[in-house]
N, C-alpha and C positions, 0 to 999 in steps of 0.2 A: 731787354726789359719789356719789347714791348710785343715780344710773342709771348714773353711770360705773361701779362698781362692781358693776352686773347685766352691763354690757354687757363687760367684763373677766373676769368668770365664766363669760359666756357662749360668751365666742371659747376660753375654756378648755376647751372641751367640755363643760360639766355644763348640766344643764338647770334653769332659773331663773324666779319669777315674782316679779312685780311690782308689791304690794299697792297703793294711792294712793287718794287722792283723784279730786277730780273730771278728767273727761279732758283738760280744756282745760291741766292741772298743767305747769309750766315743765320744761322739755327731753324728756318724752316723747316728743317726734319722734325725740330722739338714739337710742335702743333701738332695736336691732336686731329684725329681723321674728321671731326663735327665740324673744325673751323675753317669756311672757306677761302682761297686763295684766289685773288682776282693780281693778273702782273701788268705791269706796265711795260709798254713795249716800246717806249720814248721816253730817255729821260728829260727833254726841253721843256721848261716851265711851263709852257702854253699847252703841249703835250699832254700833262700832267694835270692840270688845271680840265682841259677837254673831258681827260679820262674820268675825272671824280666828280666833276659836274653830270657827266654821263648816267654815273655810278648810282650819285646820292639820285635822279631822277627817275631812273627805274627801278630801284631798290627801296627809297624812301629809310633807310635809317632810324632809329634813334637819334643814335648819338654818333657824332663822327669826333675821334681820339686824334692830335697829333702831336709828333714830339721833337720838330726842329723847326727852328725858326723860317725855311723856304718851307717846309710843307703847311706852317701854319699859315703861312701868307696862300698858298695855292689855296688850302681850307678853306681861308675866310675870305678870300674871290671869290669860291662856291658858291657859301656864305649870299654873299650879296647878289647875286647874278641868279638863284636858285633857288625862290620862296617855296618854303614849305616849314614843316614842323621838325623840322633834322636839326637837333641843338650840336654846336662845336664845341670842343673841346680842349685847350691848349695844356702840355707838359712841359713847363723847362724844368731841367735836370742840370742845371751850375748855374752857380753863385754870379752873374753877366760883369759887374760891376769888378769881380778879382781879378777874373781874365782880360779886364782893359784895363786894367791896373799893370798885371805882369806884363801886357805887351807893351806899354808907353803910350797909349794911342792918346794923341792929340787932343787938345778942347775941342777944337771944333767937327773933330769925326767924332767924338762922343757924343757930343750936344746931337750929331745928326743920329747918331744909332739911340740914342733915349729919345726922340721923337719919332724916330721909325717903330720902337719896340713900344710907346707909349700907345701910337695912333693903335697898330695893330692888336694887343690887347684890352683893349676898350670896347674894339668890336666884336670880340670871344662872348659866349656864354657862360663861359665858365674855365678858371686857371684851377688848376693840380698842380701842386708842388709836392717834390720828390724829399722834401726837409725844409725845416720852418725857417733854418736860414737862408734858404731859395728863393722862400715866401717873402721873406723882409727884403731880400734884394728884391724882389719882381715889384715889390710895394712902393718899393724906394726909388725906382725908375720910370714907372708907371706911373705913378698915381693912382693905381687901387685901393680901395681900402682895402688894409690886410687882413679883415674878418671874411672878406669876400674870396681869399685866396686861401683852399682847403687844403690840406697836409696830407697826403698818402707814402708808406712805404714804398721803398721797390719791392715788388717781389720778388726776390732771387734768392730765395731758401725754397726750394723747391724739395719733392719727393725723392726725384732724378736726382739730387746733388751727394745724399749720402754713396749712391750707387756708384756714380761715377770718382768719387773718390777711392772707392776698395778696388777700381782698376790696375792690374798689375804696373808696376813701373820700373824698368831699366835703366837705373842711373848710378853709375858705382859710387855717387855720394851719398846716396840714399842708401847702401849695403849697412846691415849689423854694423857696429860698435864703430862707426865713422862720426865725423864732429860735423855737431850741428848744424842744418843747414838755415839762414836766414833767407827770407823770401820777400822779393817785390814784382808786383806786377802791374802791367798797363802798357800804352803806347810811350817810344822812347822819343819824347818831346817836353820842351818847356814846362807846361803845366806838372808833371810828375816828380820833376827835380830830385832825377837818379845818381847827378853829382854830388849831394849832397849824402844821401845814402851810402853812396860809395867811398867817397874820404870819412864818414862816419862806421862806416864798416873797417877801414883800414887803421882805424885808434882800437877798436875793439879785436882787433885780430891780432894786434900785440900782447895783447894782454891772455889770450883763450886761442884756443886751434878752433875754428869758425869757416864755415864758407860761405859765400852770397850768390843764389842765383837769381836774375833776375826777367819773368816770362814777357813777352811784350816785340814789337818791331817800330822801326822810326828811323827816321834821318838822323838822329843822335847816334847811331848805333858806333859809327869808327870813334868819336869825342869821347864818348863812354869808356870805350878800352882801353883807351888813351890814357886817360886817366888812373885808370887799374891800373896800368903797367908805368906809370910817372910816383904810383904809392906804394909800390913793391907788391903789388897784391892781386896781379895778373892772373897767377895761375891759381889764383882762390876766388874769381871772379869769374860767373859763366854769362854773358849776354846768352841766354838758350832761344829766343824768337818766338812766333807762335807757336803756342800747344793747342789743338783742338778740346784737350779735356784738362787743363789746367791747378783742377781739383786732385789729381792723385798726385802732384809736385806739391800743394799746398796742404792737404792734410798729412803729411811725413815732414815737413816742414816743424821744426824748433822755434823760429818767430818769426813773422811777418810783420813787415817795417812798410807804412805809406809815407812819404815822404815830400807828398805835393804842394802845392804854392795853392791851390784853389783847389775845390769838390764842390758836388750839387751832393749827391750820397754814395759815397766811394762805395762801391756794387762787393768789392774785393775783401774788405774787409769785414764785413758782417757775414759775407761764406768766411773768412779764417775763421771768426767765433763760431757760427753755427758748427764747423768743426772742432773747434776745440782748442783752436791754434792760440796760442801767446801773442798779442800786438803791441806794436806801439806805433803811433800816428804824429803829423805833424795837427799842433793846432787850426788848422787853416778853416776859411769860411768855403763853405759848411758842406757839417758831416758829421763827420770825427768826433767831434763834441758831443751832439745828440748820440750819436751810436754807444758810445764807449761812457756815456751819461756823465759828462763831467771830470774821467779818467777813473771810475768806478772799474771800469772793465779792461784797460790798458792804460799803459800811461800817455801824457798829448807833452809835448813839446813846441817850443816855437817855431815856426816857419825858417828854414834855412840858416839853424843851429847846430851845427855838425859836434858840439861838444855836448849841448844838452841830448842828441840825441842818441849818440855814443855812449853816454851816461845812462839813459833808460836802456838801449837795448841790451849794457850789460847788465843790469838789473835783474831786468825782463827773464834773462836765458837763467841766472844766477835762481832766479825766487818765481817760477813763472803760476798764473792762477790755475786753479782745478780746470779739466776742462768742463766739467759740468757746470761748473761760476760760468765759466765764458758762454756757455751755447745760452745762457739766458737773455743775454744782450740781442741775440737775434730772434726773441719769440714773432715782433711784431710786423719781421722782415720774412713770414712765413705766404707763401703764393695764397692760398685760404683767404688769408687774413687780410692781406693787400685788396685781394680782386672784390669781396665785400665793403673795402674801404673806395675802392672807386666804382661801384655799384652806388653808393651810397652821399657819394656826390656826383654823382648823375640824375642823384631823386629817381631812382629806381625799384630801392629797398627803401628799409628804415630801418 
């Protein structure tokens, strides 16, 4: 998102650099030849912190953008150590408060992590939220007010995405007159909750000839199988790993199913609508909700209910929306439209 984001900024006319890690970093190629590439050649905090303190003082900036909780803290050491007129910028992108819910973290590491995230946001000029339930979590742990905490899409409907969707693809599930394929994707960990999916794929495969693939890699990945093949439904279950263009498995895709316990703004699911694809979603904080506006545009389920969701996806495949209904859910998820929206809480535009 957050080269989408440079490269959104940049078709806007303003001129943009683009701090990172080492060069070989994922989607680098996407950037546009206008936006500059400065690398980090350390990744140790102090490192780090040297590099951009360096940066922001011979560059002098605008605005300095980040979007993890260690670079926001290097930021706003900048921040402080670094006067001048360079306003920061903080993004979180997940709901903080679901993720320490799913993990069990303790009262008292939480009381320390809502003081650490409290201090640290107070000292920004300014919070972007990727979803207004972001926003309410960041308000709600913070102490922000939540007027002061602006709302931007991702931008991940891009120009490139129909493109890369009409890329050939070689998978004999994907051949003429083969059954449906159901789709999930992401990293194969806690947060996604692919067990659930998968015994709720294996109720719906009794009933319809169906397969599930699922794009993504993670330390779940042998637990996952395992499970396939404990529900009789191994050989209709592909763990596939990364795909570098994951768009042409999801636009031939029959329905895509998120299934997570937490989201900031599931990135995956507003490319299935912009394509056209069939959803359904777990109701989780937040996303899903706003995306899908209620269940206007997919149906939401509870959180790690393998019958309700088994129930929507056969629905779903059974009665599925136009896809012209579904691409409407992504107008506001359009790169354009984003990079004007965070233009615009930079006090940049109007």
């Amino acid at each position: 998102m957050m080269t989408n984001i440079a490269h959104g900024i940049a078709e806007q006319g303003f001129a943009v650099d683009f701090v990172v890690g080492p060069p070989d970093a994922p989607y680098l190629d996407t950037l546009p030849a206008s936006v500059r590439r400065h690398h980090l050649t350390d990744s140790n905090r102090r490192a780090r912190q040297r590099f951009l303190r360096d940066y922001v003082e011979r560059q002098r900036p605008w605005i300095v953008l980040t979007a993890k909780n260690n670079d926001d803290r290097v930021a706003l050491d900048v921040k402080a150590s670094c006067p001048g007129d360079t306003r920061y910028f903080l993004r979180p992108g997940t709901t903080q408060s679901e993720r320490w819910n799913a993990r069990g973290q303790n009262s008292l590491k939480r009381w320390w992590e809502t003081r650490r995230l409290s201090q640290l946001y107070q000292r920004a000029d300014g919070v972007i939220a990727v979803s207004q339930g972001v926003a309410e979590d960041v308000a709600a742990i913070t102490g922000l007010p939540l007027a002061d905490i602006r709302v931007v899409r991702n931008p991940n409907i891009t120009p490139e995405l129909e493109q890369s969707a009409r890329a050939p693809l070689d998978h004999p599930w994907f051949a003429p007159d083969q059954p449906p394929v159901i789709m999930g994707a992401g990293g194969l960990r806690l947060q996604k909750d692919f067990a659930t999916l998968i015994r709720a794929f294996a109720r719906v495969h009794q009933h319809r000839p169906c397969r599930l693939l699922i794009l993504g890699q993670g330390r779940q990945r042998e637990r996952l199988q395992r499970l396939a093949g404990e529900l009789g439904v191994g050989e209709s279950v592909e763990l596939h790993g990364f795909d570098p263009n994951p768009y042409r498995f999801l636009a031939r895709a029959g329905l895509f199913v998120l299934s997570s316990l937490w989201e900031g703004s599931p990135n995956v699911l507003t490319e299935s609508l912009a394509l056209g694809v069939p959803v359904v979603a777990t109701d989780c904080r937040s996303g899903p909700r706003e995306i899908l506006q209620g269940g206007r545009y997919g149906s939401l389920v509870p959180v790690g209910d393998v019958d309700a969701l088994a129930m929507a996806m056969e629905d779903t495949l059974r009665q599925p929306l136009a896809p012209e209904i579904l691409r409407e859910a992504a107008n506001d998820y359009r790169l354009d439209v984003s990079a004007r929206g965070y233009l615009h809480a930079f006090g940049l535009i109007r």
